[in-house]
C-alpha positions as CSV (number, residue, x, y, z in Angstrom):
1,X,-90.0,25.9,-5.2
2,X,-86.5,27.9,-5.7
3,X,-83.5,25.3,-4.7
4,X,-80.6,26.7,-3.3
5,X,-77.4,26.0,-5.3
6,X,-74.3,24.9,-3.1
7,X,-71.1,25.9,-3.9
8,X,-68.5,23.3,-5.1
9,X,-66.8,21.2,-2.8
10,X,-63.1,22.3,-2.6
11,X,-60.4,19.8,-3.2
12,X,-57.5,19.5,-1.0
13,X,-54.7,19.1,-3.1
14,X,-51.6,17.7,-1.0
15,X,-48.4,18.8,-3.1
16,X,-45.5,16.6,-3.0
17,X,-41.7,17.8,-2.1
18,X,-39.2,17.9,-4.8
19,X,-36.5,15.6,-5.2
20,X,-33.9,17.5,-3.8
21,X,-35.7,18.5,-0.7
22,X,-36.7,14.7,-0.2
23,X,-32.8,14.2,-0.3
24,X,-32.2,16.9,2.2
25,X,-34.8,15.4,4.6
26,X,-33.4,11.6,3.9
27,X,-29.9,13.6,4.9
28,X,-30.9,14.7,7.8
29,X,-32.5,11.5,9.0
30,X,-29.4,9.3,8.1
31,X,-26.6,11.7,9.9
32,X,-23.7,9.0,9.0
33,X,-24.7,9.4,5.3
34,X,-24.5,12.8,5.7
35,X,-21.1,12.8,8.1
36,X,-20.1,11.0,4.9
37,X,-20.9,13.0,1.7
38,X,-19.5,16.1,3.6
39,X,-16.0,14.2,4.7
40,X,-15.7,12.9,0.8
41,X,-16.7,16.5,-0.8
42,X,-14.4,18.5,1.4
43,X,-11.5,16.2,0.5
44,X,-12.5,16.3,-3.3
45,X,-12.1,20.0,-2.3
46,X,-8.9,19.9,-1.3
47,X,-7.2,17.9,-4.0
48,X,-9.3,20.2,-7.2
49,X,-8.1,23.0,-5.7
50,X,-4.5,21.7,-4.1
51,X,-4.0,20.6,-8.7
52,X,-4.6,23.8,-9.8
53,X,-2.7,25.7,-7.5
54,X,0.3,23.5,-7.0
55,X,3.0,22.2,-9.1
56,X,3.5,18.3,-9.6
57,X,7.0,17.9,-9.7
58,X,6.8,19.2,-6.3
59,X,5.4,16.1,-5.1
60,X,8.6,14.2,-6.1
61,X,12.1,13.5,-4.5
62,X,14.7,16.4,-4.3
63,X,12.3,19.1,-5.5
64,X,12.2,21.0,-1.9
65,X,14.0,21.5,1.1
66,X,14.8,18.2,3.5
67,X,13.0,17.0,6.6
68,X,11.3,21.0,6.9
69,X,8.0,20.7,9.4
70,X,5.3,22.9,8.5
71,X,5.4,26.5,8.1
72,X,4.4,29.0,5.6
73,X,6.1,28.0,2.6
74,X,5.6,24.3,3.4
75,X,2.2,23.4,5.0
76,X,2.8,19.9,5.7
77,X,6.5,20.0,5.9
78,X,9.2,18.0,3.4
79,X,10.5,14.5,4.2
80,X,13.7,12.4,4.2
81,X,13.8,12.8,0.2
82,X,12.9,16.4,-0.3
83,X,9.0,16.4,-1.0
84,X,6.8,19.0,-0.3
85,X,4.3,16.6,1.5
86,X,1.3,19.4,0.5
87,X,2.0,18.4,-3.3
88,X,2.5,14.7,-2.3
89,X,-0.6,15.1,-0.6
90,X,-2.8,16.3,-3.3
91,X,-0.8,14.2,-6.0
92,X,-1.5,11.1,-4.1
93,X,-5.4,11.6,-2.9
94,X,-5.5,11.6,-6.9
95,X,-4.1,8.6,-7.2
96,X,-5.4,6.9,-4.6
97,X,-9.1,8.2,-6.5
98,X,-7.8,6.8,-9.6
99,X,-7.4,3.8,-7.9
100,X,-10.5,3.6,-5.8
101,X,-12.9,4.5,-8.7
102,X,-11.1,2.4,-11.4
103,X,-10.7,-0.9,-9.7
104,X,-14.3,-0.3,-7.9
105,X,-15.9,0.4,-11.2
106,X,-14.7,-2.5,-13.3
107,X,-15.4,-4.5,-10.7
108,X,-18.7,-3.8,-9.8
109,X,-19.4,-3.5,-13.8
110,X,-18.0,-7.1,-14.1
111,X,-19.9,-8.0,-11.0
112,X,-23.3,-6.7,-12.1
113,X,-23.0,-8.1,-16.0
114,X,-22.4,-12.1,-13.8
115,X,-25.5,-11.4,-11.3
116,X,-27.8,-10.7,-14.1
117,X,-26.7,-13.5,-16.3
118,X,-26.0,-16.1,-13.6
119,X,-29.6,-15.2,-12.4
120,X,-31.6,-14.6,-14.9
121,X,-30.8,-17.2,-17.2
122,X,-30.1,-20.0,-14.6
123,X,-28.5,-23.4,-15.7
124,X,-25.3,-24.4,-16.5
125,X,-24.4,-20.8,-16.7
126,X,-25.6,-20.3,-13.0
127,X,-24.2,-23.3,-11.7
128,X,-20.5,-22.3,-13.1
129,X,-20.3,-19.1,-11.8
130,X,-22.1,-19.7,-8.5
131,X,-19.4,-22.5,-8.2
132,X,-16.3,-20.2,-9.1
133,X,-17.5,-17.6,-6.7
134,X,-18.0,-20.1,-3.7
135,X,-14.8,-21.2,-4.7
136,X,-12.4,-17.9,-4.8
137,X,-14.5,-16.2,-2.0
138,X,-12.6,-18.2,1.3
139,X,-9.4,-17.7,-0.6
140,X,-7.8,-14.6,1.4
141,X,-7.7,-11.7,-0.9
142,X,-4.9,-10.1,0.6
143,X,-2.7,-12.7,0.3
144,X,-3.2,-13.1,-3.1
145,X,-2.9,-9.2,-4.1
146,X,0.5,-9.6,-1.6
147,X,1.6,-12.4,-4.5
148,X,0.9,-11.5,-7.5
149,X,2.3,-7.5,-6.3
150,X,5.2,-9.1,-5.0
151,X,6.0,-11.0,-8.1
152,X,6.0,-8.0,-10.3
153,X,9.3,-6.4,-11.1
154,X,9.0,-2.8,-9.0
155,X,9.9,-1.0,-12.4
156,X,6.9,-2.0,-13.5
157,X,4.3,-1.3,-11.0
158,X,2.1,1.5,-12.3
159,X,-0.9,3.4,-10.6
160,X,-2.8,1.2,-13.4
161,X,-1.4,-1.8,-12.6
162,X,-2.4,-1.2,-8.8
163,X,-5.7,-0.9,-10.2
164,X,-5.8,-4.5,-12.2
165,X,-4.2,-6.4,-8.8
166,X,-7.0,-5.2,-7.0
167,X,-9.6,-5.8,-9.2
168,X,-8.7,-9.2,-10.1
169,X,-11.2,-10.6,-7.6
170,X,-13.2,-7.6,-6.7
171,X,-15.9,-8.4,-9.2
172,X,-17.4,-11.8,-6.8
173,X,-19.1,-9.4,-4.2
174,X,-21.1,-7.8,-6.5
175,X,-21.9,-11.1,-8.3
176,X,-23.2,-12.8,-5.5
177,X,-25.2,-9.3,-4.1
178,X,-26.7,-9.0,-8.2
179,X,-27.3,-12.3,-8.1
180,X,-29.3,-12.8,-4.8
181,X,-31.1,-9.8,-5.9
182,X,-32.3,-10.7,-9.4
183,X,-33.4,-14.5,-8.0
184,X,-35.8,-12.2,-5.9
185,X,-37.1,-9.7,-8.3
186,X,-37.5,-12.3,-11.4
187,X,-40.0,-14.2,-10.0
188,X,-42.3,-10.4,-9.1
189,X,-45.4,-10.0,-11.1
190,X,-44.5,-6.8,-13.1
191,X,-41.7,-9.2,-14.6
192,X,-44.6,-12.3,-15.2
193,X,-46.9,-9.4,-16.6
194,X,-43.7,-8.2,-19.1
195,X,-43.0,-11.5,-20.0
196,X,-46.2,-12.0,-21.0
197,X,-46.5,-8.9,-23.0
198,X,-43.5,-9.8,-25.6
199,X,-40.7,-7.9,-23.6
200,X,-37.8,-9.1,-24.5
201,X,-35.1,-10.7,-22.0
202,X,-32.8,-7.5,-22.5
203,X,-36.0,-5.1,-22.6
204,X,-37.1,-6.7,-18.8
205,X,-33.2,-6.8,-17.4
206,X,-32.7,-3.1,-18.6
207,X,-36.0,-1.9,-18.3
208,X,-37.9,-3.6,-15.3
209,X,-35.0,-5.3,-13.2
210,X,-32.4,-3.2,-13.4
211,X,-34.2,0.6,-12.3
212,X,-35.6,-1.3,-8.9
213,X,-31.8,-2.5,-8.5
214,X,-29.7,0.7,-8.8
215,X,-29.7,1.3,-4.9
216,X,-27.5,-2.3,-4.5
217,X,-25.6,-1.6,-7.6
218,X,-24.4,2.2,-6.2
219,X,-23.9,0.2,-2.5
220,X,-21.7,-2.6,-4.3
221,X,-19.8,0.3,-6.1
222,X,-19.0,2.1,-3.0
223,X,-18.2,-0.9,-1.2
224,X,-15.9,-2.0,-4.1
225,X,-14.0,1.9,-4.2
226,X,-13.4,1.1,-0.1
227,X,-12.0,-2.4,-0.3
228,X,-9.4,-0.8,-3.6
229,X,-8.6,2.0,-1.6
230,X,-7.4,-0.3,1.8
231,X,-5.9,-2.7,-0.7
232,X,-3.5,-0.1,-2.5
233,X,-3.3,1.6,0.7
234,X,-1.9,-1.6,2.7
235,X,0.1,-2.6,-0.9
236,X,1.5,0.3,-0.6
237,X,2.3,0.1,3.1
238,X,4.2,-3.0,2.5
239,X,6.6,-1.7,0.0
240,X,4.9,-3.4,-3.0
241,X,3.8,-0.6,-5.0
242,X,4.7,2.1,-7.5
243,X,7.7,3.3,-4.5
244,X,8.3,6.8,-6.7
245,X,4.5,7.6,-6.9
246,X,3.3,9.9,-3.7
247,X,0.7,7.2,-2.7
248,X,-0.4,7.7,0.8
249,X,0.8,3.8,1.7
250,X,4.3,4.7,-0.1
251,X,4.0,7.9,2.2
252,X,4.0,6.0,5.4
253,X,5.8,3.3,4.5
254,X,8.8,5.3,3.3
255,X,8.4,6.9,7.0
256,X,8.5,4.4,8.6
257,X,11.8,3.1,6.6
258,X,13.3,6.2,7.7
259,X,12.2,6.1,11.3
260,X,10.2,9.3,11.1
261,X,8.9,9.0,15.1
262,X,12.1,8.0,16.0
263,X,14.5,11.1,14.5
264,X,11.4,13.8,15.2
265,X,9.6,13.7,12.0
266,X,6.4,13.5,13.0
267,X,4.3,15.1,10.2
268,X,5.3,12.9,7.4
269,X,3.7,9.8,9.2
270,X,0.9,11.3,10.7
271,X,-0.2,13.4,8.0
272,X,-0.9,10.8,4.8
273,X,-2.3,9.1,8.3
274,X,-5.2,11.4,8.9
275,X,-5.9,11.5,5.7
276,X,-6.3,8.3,5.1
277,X,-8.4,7.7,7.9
278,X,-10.7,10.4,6.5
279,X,-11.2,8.5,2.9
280,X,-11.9,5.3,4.4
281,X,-14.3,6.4,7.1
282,X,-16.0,8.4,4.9
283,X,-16.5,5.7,2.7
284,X,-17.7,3.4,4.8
285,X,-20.1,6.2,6.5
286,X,-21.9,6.0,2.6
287,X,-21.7,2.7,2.2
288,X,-23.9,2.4,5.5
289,X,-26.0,4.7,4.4
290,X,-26.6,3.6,0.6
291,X,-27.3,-0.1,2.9
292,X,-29.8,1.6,4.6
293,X,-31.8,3.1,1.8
294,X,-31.0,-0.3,-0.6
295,X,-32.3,-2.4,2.6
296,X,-36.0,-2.0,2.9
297,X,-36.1,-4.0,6.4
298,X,-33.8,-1.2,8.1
299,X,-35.0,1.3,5.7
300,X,-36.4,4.6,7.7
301,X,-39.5,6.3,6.6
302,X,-40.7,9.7,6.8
């Protein structure tokens, strides 16, 4: 009796999307991230290409014509002190960068290096800087910053020296965000099943821990660039810092010394206005969104 031989069963095979199209979709989904990136690239845009094609000094007093409004050879106009506000513009979105990602990267550094230890290895060590962090975290950061710029001898106030004031307490958010997080994922049974395969503490913070926490540490940092950009912005704004620099705040706030609205200067107000808007909204547009995709309780799936 001849059997009949069947041919073999085919296989479905389901391929998965790439990385970057999975990022693409996850755009789409999360608009605001989206709104974001695009708001933050085209302003990284402007400022690359507004350095190589102006010149710096322009962006300083008596280097252009006074009180111009835009035209042609001045797109943004000049103010009281003769500044071509296009130059100050681009001069001072770097800064303000400087700022932002200095003071938000020590910060969150210093933050992350506390969470892990203050978790991880418990005690004393937990108890003091739990206790430090409950401790400075009511304590109005503002009027502190306000203080300790006030104090300082104008002559002296640098972009770098912006960037300390505001990161003297910008490190106890992302403490207490680590920290909450690494309680959590210490006590998961990959970490039990490392510890008792000889893994070493650094080997299971650097190695199992810390890959599963890099969506909160990217959220802490962008959260920590925001709150230095408002707080040189509003330093700024108040007259306490670097006044020669072309900061946005110093833009506004020697504006508003001048009585810019009041004599018909409107552009030099409103302009470092807008664009501040843009930075900060932006930011906080990611920061939402980098929430969203830390968060797994409001975290959309496909």
């Amino acid at each position: 009796m001849s059997t009949i031989a069947l041919p073999p069963a085919e296989t479905t095979r389901i391929e998965q999307p790439g990385r970057a199209i999975r990022v693409m979709r996850y755009l789409r989904r999360n608009k605001g991230l989206a709104i974001g990136v695009l708001i933050l690239l085209g302003l990284a845009a402007f400022t690359v290409i507004g350095l190589m094609t102006i010149n710096p000094k322009h962006a300083y007093p008596l280097s252009a014509a006074l009180k111009k409004p835009p035209s042609w050879r001045y797109p943004f106009g000049t103010d009281f002190f003769g500044r071509d506000l296009y130059a100050a513009m681009v001069v001072g979105m770097w800064q303000t960068a400087v700022i932002g990602l200095l003071a938000g990267g020590v910060g969150t550094v210093i933050g992350v290096i506390f969470g892990f230890i203050s978790a991880y290895f418990s005690g004393r060590v937990d108890a003091t800087i739990r206790t430090v962090c409950q401790i400075l975290t009511p304590i109005p950061v503002l009027m502190i910053q306000v203080v300790i710029a006030g104090s300082l001898d104008k002559r002296d106030v640098t972009i770098l020296t912006m960037a300390m004031i505001v990161v003297l307490l910008a490190w106890m958010g992302p403490t207490l965000v680590i920290r909450s997080q690494v309680l959590t994922m210490k006590e998961r049974q990959f970490v039990a099943v490392a510890k008792l395969s000889g893994v070493s503490d650094l080997g299971i913070i650097f190695k199992e821990i810390m890959p599963c926490l890099l969506p909160f540490i990217a959220a802490a940092f962008v959260a920590q660039v925001f709150a230095a950009v408002f707080a040189s912005f509003y330093l700024a704004v108040l007259g306490l810092g670097p006044l020669r620099e072309p900061l946005l705040g110093n833009l506004i706030w020697a504006a508003q010394s001048q009585g810019a609205f009041f004599n018909g200067w409107w552009w030099w107000p409103i302009i470092p206005s807008v664009a501040m808007i843009l930075i900060l909204g932006s930011l906080a547009l990611i920061n939402m969104g980098l929430d969203e995709l830390a968060n797994p309780r409001i975290r959309r799936t496909e």
